[in-house]
C-alpha positions as CSV (number, residue, x, y, z in Angstrom):
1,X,-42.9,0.4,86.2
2,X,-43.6,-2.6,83.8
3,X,-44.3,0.0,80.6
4,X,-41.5,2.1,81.8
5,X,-38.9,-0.1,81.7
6,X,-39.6,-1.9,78.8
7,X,-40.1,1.6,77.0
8,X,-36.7,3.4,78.0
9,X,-34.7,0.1,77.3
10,X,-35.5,-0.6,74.2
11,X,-35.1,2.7,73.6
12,X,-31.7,2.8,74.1
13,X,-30.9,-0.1,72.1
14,X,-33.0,0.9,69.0
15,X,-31.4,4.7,68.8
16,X,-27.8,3.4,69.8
17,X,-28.9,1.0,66.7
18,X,-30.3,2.5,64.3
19,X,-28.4,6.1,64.8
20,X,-24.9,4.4,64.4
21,X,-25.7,2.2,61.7
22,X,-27.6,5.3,59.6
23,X,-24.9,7.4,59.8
24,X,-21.8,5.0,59.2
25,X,-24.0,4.0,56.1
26,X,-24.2,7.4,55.2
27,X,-20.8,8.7,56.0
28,X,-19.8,5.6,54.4
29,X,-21.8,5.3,51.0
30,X,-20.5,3.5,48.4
31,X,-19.1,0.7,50.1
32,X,-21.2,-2.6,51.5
33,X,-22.5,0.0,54.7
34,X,-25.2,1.3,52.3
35,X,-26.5,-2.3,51.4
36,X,-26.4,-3.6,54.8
37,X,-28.3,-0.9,56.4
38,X,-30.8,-1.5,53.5
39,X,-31.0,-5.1,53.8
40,X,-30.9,-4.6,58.0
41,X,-34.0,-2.1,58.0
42,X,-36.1,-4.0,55.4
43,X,-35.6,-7.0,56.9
44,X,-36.9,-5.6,60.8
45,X,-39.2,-3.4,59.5
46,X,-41.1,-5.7,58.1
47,X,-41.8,-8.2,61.0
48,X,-43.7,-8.1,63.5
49,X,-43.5,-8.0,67.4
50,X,-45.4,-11.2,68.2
51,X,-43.8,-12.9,65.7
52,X,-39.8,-11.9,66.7
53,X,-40.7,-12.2,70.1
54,X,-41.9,-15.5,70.5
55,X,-38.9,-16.7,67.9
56,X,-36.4,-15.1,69.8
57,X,-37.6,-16.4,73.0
58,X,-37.6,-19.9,71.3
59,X,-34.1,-19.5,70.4
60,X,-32.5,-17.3,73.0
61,X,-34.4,-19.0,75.9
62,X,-35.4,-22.4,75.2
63,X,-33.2,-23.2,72.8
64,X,-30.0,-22.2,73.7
65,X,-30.6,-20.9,77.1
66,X,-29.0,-17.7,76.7
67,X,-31.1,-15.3,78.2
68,X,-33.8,-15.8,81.3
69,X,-37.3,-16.2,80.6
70,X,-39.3,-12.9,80.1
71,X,-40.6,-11.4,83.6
72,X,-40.5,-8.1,85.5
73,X,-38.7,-8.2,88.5
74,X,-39.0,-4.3,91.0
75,X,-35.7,-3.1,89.7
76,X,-34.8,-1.9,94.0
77,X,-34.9,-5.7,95.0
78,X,-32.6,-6.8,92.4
79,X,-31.4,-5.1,89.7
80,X,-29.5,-7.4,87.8
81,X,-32.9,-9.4,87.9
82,X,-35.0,-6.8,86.8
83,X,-32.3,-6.6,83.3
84,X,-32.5,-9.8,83.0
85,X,-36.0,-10.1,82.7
86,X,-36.3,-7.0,80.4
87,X,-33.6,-8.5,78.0
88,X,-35.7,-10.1,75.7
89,X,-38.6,-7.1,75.0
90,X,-35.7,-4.6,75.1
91,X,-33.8,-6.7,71.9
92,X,-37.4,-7.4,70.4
93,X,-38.3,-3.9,70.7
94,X,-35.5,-2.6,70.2
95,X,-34.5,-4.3,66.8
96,X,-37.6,-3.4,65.2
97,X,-37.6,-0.1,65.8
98,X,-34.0,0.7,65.3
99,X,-34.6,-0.5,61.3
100,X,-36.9,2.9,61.0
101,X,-34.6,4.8,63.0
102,X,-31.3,3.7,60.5
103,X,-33.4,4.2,57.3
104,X,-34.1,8.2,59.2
105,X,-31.0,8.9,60.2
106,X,-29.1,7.9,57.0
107,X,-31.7,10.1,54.6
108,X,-30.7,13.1,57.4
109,X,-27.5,12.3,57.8
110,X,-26.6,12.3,53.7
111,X,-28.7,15.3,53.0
112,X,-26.4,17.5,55.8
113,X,-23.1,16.4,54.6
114,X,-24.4,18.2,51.0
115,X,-25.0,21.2,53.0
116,X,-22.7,24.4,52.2
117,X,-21.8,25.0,55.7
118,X,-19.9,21.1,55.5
119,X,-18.1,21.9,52.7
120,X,-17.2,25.1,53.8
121,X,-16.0,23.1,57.0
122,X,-14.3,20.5,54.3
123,X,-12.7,24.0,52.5
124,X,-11.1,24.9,55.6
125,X,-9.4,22.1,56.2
126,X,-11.9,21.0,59.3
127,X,-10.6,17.1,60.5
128,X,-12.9,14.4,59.5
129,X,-14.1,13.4,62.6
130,X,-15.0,16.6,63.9
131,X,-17.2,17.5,59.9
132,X,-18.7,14.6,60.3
133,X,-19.3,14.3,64.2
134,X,-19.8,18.4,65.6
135,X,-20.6,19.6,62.0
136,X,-23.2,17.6,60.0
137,X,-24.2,15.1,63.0
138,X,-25.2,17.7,65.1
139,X,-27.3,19.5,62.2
140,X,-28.5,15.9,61.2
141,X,-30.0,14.6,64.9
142,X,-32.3,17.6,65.1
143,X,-35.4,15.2,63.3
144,X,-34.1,12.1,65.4
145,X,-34.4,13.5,68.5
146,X,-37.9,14.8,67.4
147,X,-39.4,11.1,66.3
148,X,-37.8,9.7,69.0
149,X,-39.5,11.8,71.9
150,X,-43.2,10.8,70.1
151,X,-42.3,7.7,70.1
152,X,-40.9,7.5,73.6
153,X,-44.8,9.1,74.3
154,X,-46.7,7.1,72.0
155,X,-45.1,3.8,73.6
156,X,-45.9,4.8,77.3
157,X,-50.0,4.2,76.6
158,X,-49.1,1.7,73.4
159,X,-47.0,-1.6,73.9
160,X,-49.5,-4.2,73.9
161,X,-48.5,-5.9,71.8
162,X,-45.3,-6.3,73.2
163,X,-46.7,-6.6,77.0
164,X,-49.5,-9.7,75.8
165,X,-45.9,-11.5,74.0
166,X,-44.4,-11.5,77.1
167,X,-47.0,-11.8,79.5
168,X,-46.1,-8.5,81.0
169,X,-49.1,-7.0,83.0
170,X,-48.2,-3.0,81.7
171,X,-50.1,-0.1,81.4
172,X,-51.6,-0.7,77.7
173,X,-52.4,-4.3,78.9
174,X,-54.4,-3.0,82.1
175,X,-55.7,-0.6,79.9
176,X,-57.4,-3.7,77.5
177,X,-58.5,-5.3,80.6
178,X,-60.0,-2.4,82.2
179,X,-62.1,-2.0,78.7
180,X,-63.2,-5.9,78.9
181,X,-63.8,-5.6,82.6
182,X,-65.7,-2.1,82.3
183,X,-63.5,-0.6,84.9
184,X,-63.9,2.8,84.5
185,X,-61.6,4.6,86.9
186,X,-58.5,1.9,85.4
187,X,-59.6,2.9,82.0
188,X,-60.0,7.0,83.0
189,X,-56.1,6.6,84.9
190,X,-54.4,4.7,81.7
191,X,-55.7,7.3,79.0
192,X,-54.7,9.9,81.1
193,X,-51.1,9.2,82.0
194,X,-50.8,8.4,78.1
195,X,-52.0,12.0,77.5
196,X,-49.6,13.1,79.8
197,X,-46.6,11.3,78.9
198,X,-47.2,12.7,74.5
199,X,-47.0,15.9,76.5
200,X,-44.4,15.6,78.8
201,X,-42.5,14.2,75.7
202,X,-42.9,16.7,73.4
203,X,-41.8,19.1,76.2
204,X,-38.8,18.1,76.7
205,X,-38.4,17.9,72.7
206,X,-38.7,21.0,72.5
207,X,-36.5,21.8,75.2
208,X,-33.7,19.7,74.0
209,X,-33.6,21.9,70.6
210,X,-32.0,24.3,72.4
211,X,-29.4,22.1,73.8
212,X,-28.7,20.5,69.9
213,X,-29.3,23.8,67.7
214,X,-27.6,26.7,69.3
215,X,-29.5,28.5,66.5
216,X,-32.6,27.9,68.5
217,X,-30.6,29.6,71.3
218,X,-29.9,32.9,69.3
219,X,-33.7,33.0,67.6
């Protein structure tokens, strides 16, 4: 529960993120978009969990008392709790990642909009909103939506990092323990529910191509 909730939260922030801001920037290039995404995904890509963690806990919690302290709380006792506690990994998370996710989607999202079938849509006198949102965005998620489900996978059996910052006892943390403890049946149970959740992941990947792509319908 502790892995899970820290996984699909930050999730959310880092595509809503990192999506929006790489495709204003592109839709918008040649104004200050394009240098602020640049500036916004250099700067996050290049730190570190451990070290935006613990400095936006400084600020956020101790400082400024902004947001609670760091803690899991069962999200079916309290659920504005359980948010609240998740707050902090979801921003620290979800920062960092977004900074890959906007330098992705603006590369995608500029080499659709030089497509034929867009300016074909431009030729025909096709509204702006609907080019740049049914037309090219649609074409242009397509690679998103695959990083994102690896990731989504990758992060299930992978956070700790993130878990040891915030003294979270998840499943890559139990995992570490397991190894140090030589607890064989903990260590067996965490590698396998990783292996499952790369391949539920990439399942439903592959499932939501159909859903994105109607050419993956008709082939």
């Amino acid at each position: 529960p502790v892995t899970i909730s820290i996984v699909l939260g930050g999730a959310v922030i880092y595509l809503l993120v990192g999506v929006s801001m790489g495709m204003i920037s592109a839709i918008r290039r040649g104004t200050v978009m394009g240098p602020a995404a640049s500036g916004f995904s250099l700067t996050f890509a290049s730190m570190q969990i451990f070290f935006l963690g613990l400095l936006l806990q400084y600020i956020l919690v101790y400082d400024f008392g902004l947001l609670p302290r760091a803690q899991y709380y069962p999200i079916t006792e309290n659920p504005l709790k359980w948010a609240g506690g998740m707050l902090l990994p979801w921003i620290t998370l979800g920062l960092i990642n977004s900074a890959s996710y906007a330098r992705l989607s603006r590369a995608q999202m500029l080499e659709t909009l030089s497509e034929d079938f867009v300016r074909t849509a431009w030729a025909k006198g096709v509204s702006r909103r609907m080019v740049h949102l049914k037309h090219a965005f649609r074409a242009a998620v397509t690679p998103i939506v695959t990083i994102a489900g690896l990731d989504l996978g990758l992060q299930i059996g992978g956070l700790l990092i993130t878990e040891t910052t915030f003294s979270m006892l998840g499943l890559a943390r139990q995992s570490v323990l397991a190894v140090t403890n030589l607890n064989l049946p903990i260590i067996m149970a965490t590698v396998l529910i990783a292996a499952v959740a790369v391949v539920v992941a990439n399942l439903v990947v592959d499932m939501l191509y159909a859903v994105i792509d109607p050419r993956v319908r008709l082939s």
